[in-house]
Backbone as CSV, one residue per row, in Angstrom:
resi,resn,N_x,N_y,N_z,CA_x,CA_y,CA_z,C_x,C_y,C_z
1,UNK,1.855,7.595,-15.177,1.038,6.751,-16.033,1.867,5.633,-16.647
2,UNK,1.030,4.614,-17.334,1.931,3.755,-17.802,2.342,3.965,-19.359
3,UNK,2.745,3.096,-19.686,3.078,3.307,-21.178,2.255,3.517,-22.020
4,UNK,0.609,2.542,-21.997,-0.700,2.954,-22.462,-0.759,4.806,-22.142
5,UNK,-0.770,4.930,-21.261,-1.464,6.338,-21.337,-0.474,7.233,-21.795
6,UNK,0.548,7.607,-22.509,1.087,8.083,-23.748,-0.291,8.479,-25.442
7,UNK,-0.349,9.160,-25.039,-1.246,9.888,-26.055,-0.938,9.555,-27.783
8,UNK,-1.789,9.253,-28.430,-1.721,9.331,-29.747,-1.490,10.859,-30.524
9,UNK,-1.077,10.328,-31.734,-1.084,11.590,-32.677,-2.165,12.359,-32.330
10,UNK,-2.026,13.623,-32.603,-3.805,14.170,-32.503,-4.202,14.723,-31.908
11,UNK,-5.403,15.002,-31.385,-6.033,15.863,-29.976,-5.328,15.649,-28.821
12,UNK,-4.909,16.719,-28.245,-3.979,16.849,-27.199,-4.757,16.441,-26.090
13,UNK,-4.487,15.632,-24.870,-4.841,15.285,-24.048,-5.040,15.848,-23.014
14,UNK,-6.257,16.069,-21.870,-6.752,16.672,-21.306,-5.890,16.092,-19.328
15,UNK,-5.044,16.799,-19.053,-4.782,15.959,-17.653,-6.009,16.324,-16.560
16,UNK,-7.041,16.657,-16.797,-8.017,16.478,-15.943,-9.100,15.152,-16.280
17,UNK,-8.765,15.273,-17.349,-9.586,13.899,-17.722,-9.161,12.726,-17.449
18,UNK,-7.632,12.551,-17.461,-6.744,11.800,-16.947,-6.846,10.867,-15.336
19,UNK,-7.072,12.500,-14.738,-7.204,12.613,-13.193,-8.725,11.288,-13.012
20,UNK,-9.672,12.093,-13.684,-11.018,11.929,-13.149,-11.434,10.167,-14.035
21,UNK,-10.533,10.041,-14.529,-10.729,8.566,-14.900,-9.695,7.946,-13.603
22,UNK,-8.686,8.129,-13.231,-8.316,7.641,-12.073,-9.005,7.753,-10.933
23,UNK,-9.490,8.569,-10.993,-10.422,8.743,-9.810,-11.828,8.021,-9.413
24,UNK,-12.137,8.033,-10.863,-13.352,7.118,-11.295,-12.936,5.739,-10.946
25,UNK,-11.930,5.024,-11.311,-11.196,3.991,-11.187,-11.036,3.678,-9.805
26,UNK,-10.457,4.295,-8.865,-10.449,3.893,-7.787,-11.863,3.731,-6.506
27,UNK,-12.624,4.837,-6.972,-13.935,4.629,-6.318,-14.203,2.964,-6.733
28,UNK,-14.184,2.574,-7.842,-15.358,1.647,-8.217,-15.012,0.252,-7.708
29,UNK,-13.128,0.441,-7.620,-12.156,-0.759,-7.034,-12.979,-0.480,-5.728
30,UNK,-13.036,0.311,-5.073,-13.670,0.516,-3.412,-15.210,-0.177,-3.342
31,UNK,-15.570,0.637,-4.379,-16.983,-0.203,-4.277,-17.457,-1.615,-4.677
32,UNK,-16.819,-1.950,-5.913,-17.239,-3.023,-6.147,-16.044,-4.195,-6.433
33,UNK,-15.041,-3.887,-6.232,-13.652,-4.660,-6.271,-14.159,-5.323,-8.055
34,UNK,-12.432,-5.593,-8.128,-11.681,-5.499,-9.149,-12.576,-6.557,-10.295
35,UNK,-13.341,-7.464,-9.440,-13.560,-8.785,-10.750,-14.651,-7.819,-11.207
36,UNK,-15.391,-7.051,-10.520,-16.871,-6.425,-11.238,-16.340,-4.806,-11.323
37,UNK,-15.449,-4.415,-11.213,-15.396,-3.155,-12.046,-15.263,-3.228,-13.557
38,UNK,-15.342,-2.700,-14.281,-15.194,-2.836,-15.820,-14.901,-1.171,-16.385
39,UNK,-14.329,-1.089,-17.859,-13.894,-0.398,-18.118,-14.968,0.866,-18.651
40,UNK,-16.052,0.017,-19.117,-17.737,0.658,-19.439,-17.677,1.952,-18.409
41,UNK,-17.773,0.780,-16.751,-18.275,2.092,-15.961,-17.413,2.667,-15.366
42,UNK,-16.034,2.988,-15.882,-15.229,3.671,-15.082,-15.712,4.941,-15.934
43,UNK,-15.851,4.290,-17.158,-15.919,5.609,-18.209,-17.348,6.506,-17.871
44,UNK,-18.407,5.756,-17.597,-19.871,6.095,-17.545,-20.019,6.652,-16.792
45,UNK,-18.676,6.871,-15.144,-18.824,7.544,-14.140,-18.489,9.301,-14.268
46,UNK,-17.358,8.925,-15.616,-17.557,10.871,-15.859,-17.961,10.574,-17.257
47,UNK,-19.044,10.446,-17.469,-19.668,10.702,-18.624,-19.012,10.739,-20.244
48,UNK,-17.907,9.660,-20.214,-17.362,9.557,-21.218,-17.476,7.809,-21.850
49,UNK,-16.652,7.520,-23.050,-17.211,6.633,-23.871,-16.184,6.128,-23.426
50,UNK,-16.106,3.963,-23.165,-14.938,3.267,-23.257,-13.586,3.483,-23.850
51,UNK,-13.688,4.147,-25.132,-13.013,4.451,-26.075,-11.728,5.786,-25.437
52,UNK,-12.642,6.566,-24.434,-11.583,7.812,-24.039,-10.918,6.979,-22.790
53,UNK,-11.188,5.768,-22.526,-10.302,5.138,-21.457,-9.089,3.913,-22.079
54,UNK,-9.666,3.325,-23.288,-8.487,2.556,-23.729,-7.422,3.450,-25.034
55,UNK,-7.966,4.732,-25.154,-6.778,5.302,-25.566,-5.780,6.019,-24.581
56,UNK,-6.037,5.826,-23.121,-4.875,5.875,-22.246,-4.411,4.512,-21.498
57,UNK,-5.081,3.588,-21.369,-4.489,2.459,-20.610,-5.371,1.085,-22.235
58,UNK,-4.323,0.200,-22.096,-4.735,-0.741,-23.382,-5.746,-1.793,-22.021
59,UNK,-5.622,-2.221,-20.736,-6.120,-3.031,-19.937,-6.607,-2.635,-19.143
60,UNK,-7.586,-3.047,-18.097,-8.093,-2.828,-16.985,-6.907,-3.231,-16.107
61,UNK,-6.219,-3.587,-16.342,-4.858,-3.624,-15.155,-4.193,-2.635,-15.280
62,UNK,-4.129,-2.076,-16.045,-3.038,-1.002,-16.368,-3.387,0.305,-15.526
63,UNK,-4.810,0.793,-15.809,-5.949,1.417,-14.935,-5.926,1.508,-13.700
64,UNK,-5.683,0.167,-13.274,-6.313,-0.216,-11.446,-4.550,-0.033,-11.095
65,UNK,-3.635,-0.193,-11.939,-2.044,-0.140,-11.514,-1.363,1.546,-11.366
66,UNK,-2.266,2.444,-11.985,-1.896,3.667,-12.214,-2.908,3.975,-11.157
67,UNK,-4.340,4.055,-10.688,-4.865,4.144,-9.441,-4.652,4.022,-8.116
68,UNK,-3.924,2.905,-7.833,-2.848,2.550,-6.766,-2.017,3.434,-6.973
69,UNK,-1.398,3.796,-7.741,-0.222,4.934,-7.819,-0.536,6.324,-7.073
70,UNK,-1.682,6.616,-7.763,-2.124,7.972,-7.624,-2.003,8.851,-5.943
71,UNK,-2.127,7.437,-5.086,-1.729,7.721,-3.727,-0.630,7.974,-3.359
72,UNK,-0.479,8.624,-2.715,0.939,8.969,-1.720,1.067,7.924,-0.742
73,UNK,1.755,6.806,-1.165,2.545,6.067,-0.476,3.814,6.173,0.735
74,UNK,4.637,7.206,0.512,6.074,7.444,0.663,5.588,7.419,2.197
75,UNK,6.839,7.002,2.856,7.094,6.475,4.165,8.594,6.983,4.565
76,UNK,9.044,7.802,5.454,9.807,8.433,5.783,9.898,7.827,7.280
77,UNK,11.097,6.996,7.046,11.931,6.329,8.450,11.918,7.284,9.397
78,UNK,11.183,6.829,10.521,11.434,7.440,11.668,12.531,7.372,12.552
79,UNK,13.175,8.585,13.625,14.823,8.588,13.750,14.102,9.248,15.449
80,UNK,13.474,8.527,16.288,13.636,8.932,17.390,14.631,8.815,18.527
81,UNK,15.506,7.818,17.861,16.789,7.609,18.950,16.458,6.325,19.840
82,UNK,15.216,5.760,19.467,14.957,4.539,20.135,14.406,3.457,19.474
83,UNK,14.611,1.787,19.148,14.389,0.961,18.577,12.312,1.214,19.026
84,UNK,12.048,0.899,20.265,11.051,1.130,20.792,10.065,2.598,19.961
85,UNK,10.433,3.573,20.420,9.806,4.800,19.854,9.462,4.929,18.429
86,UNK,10.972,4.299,17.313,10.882,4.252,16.083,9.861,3.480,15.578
87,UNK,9.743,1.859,16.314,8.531,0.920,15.923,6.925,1.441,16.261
88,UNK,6.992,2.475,17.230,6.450,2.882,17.798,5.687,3.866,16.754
89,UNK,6.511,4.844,16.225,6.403,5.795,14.933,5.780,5.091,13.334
90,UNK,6.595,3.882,13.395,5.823,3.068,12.224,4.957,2.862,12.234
91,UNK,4.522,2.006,13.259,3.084,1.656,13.701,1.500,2.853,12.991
92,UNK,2.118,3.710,13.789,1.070,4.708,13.603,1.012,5.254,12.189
93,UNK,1.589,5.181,11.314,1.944,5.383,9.437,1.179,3.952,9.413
94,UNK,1.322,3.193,10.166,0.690,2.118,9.295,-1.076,1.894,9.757
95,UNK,-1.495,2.402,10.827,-2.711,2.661,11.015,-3.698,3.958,10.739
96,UNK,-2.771,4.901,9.839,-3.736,5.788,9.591,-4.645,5.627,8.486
97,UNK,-5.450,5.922,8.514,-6.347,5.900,7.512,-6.824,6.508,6.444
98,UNK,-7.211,5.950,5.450,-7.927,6.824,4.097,-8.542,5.594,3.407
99,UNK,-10.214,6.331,3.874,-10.671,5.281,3.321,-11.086,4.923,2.220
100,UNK,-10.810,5.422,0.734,-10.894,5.347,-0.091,-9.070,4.460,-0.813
101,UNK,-8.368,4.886,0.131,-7.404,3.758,-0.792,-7.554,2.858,0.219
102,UNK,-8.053,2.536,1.440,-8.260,1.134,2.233,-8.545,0.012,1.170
103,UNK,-10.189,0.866,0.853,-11.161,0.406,-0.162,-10.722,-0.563,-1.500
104,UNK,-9.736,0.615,-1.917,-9.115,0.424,-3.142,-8.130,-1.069,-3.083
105,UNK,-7.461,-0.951,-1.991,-6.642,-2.122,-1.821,-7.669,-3.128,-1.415
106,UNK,-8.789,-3.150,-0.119,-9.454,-4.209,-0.120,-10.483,-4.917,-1.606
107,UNK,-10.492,-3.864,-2.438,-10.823,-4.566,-3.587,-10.162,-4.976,-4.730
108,UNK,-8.729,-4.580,-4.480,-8.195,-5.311,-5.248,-7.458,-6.683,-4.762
109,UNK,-7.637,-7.612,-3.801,-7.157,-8.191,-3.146,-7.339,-9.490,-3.624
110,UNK,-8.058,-10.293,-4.654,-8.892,-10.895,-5.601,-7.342,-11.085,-6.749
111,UNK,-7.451,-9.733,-7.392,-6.755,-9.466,-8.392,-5.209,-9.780,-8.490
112,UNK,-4.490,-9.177,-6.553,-3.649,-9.843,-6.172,-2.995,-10.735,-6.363
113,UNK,-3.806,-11.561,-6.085,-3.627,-12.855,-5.926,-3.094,-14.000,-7.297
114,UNK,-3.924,-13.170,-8.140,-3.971,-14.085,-9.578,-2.988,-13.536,-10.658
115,UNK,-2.820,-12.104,-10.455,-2.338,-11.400,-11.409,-0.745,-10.961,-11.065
116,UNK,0.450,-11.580,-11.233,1.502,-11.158,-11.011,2.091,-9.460,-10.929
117,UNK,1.535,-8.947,-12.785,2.005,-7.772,-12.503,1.568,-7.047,-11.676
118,UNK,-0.032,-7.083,-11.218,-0.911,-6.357,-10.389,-0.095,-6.447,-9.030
119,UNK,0.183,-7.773,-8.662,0.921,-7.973,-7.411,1.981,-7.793,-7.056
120,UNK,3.201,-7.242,-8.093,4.625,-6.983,-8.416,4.638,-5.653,-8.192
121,UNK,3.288,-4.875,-8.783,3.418,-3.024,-8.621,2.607,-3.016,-7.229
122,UNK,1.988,-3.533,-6.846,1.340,-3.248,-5.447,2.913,-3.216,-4.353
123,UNK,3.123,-4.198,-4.676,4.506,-4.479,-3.480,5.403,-3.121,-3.684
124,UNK,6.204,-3.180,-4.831,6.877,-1.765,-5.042,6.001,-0.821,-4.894
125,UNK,4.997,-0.254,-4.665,4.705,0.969,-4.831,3.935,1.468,-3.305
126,UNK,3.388,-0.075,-2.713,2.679,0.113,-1.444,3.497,-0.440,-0.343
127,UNK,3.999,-1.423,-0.462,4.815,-2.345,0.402,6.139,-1.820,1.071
128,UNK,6.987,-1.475,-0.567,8.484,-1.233,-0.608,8.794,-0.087,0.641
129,UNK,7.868,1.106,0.287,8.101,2.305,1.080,8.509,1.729,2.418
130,UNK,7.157,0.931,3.212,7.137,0.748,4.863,8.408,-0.600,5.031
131,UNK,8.726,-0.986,3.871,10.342,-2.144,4.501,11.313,-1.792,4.366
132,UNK,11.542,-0.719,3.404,12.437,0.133,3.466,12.561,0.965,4.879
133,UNK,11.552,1.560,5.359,11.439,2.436,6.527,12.260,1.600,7.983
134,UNK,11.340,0.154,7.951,11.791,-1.111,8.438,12.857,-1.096,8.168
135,UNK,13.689,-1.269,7.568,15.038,-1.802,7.130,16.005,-0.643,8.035
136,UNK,15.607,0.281,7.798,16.458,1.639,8.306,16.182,1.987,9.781
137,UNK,14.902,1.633,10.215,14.940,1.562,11.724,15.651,-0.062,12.436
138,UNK,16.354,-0.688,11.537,17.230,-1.690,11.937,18.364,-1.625,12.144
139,UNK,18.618,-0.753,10.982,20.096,-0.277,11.045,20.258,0.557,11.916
140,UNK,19.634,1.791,12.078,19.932,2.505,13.744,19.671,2.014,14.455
141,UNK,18.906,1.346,14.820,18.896,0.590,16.133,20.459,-0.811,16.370
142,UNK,20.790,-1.419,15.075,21.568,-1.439,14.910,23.260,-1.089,15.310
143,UNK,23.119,-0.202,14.798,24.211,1.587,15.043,24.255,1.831,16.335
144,UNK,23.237,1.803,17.324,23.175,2.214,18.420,23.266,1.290,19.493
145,UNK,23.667,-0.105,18.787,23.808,-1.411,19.720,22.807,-1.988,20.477
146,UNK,21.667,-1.439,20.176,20.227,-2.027,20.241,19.891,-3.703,19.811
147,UNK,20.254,-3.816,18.959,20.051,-5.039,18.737,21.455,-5.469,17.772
148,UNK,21.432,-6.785,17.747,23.059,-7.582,17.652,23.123,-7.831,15.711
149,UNK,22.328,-7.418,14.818,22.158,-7.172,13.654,20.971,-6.558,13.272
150,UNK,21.228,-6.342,11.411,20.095,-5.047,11.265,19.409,-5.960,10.022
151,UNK,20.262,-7.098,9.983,18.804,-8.231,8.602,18.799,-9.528,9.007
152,UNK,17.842,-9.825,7.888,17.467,-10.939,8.274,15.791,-11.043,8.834
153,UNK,15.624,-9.963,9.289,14.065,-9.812,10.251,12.639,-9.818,9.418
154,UNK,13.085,-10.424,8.147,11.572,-10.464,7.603,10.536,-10.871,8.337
155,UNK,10.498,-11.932,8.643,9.502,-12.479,9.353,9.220,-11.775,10.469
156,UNK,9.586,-10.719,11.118,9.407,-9.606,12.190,8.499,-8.423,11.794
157,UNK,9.357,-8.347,10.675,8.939,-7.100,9.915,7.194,-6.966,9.461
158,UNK,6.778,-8.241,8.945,5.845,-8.488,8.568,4.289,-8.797,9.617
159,UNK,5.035,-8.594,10.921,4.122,-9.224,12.103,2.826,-8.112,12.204
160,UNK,3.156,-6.895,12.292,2.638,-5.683,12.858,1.741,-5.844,11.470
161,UNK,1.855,-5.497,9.896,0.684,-5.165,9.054,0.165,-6.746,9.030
162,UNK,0.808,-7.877,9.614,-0.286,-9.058,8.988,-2.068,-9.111,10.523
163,UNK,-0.773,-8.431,11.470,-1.917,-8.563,12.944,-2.984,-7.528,12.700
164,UNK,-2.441,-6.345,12.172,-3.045,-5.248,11.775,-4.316,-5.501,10.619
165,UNK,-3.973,-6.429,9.931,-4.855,-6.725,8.586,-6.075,-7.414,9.457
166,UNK,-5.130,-8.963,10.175,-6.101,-9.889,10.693,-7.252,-9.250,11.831
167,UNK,-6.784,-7.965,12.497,-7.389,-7.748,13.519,-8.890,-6.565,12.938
168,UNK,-8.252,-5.615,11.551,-9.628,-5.378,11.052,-10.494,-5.613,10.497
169,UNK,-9.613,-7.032,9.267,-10.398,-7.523,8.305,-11.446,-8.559,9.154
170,UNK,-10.700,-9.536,9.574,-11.204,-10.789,10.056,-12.256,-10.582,11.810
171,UNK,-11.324,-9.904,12.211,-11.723,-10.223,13.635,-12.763,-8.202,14.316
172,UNK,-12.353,-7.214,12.973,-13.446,-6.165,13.416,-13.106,-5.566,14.665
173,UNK,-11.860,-5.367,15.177,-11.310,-4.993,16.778,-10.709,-3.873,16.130
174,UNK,-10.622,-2.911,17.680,-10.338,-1.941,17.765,-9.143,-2.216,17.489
175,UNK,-8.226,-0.812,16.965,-6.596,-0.736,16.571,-6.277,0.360,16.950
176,UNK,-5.767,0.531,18.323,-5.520,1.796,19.074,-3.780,1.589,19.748
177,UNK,-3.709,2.420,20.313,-2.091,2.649,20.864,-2.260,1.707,21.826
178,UNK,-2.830,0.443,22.288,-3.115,-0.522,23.461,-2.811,-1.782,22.401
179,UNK,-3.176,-1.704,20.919,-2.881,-2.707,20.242,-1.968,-2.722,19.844
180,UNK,-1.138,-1.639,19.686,0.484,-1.344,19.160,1.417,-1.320,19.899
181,UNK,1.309,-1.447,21.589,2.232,-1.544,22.611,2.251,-2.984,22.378
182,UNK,0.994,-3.819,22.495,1.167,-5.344,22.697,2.013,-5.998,21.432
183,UNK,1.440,-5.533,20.498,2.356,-6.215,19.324,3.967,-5.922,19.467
184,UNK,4.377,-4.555,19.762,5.703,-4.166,19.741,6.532,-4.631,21.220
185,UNK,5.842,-4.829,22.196,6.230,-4.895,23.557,6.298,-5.969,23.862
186,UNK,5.259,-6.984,23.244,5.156,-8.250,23.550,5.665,-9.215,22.796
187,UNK,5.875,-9.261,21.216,6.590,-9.881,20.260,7.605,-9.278,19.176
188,UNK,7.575,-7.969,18.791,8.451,-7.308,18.146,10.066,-7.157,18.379
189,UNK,9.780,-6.261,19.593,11.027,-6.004,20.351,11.584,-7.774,21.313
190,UNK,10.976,-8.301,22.314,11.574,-9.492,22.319,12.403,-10.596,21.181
191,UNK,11.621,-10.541,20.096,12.019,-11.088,18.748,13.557,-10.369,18.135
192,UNK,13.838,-8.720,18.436,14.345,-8.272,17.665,15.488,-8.589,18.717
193,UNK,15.391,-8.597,20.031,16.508,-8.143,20.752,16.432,-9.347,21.755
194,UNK,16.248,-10.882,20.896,16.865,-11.947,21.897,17.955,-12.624,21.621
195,UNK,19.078,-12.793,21.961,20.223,-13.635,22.200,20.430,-14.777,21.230
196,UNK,21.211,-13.879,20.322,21.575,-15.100,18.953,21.873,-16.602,19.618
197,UNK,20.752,-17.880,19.002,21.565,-18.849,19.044,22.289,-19.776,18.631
């Protein structure tokens, strides 16, 4: 939680109530994204008063920043022994699904944009995990003389979730192991492993 949700003097705080206002919170980011959720009906969804939601978070950012949290993010570098296999392994962490934090992120995407801190804890908390993972399938591949350095590859790094975004948001196409060979086979790996000039 954040610093808001530190409890006052007084009636001891309930961590299920805690839960089910996060929970409440993230449905409503899914349903109705961030400019029309409000703090009224996060509360109205478990039957409690505004009042039992700003004595744990002082903002509706604070709320939608501890909701994003609530997911299991963590991303554990894959170590198959091959630059190929490893990108290969990412890929698929990055297409699985849950569609309730899809949701959650496609409605906060608005908020993104405008709101620094909103966009500062999204990166660390959603982002960081899978470039970190990135970063470390560079270095073994790296290590293993796969490719002729292990930085520098932002702009690589970023290819697979921006095609991935463009290909469900925008364009509604399938995202199967036929779309993850082409991206990795056809621009990833060429990119990673062509001839410094």
């Amino acid at each position: 939680m954040t610093d808001a949700s530190e409890p006052r003097a007084g009636r001891k705080r309930d961590p299920q109530r805690d839960r089910d206002l996060v929970r409440a919170a993230q449905e409503l980011l899914a349903e109705v994204g961030y400019d029309k959720m409000t703090i009224e009906a996060v509360a109205a969804r478990i039957g409690a008063g505004k009042a039992t939601v700003y004595r744990r978070w002082k903002t509706k950012s604070e709320l939608v920043i501890d909701a994003v949290r609530a997911f299991d993010w963590d991303v554990a570098a894959p170590d198959t022994g091959t630059l190929r296999e490893d990108l290969f392994a990412l890929a698929r962490i990055f297409m699985e699904r849950n569609p309730l934090r899809d949701g959650v992120l496609a409605g906060m995407a608005t908020a993104m944009a405008r709101d620094a801190t909103i966009r500062h804890a999204v990166d660390e908390v959603v982002d960081r995990p899978r470039h970190d993972a990135f970063a470390t399938i560079l270095t073994n591949a790296h290590a293993r003389a796969e490719i002729s350095r292990a930085d520098g590859w932002e702009n690589v790094r970023d290819i697979f979730p921006a095609m991935l975004f463009y290909r469900v948001a925008i364009r509604s196409g399938p995202v199967d192991d036929g779309f993850v060979r082409d991206i990795i086979d056809d621009l990833t790996i060429p990119l990673l492993t062509r001839t410094p000039t």
